[in-house]
C-alpha distance (Angstrom), angle and dihedral (degrees) to the residues before:
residue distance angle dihedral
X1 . . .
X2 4.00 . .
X3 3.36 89.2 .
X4 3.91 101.3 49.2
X5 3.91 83.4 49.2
X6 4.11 92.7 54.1
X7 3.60 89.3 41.8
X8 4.41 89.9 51.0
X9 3.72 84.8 47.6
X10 3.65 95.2 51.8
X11 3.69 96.2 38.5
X12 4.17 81.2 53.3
X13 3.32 91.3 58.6
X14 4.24 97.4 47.0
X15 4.10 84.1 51.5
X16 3.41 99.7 53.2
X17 3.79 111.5 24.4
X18 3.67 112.4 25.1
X19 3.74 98.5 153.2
X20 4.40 86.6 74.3
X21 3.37 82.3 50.4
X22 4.26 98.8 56.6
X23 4.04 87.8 29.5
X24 4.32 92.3 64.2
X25 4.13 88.0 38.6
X26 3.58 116.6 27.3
X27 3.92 106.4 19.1
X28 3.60 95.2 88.4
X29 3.89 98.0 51.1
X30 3.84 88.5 65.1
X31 4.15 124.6 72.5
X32 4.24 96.5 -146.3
X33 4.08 93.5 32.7
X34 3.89 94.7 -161.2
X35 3.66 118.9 143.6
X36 3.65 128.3 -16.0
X37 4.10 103.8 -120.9
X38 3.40 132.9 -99.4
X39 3.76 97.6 -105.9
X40 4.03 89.4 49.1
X41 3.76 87.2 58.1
X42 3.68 96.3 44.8
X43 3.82 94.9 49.7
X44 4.03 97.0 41.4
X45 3.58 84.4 49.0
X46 3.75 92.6 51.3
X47 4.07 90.6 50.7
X48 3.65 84.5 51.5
X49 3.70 94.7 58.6
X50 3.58 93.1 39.8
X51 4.15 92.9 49.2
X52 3.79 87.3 47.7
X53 3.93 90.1 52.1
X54 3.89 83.1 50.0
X55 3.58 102.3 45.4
X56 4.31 85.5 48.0
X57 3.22 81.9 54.1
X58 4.00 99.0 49.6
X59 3.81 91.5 40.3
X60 4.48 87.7 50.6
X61 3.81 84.4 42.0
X62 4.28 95.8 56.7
X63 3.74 95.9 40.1
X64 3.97 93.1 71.8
């Protein structure tokens, strides 16, 4: 259940706020470090939905 909880926060976080996300991981491979693309922030925000289905799942799952 903890973890289904960590992973709903975290999957939170990918959904709404993506950009904190590519600034602690990808920021620092790149010379000007603007803005992450569009097509970054559409697929982290798709794993986020997906790892919130999951951890909804995980959290249903452990409560039986």
């Amino acid at each position: 259940m903890i973890m289904g909880i960590i992973l709903l926060l975290f999957g939170g976080l990918l959904i709404a706020n993506p950009k904190i996300i590519w600034f602690i991981t990808e920021s620092w491979k790149t010379e000007n470090s603007t803005d992450p693309s569009s097509f970054y922030t559409v697929s982290t925000r798709i794993g986020g939905i997906l790892l919130v289905l999951f951890a909804v799942f995980t959290i249903y799952v452990s409560t039986w």
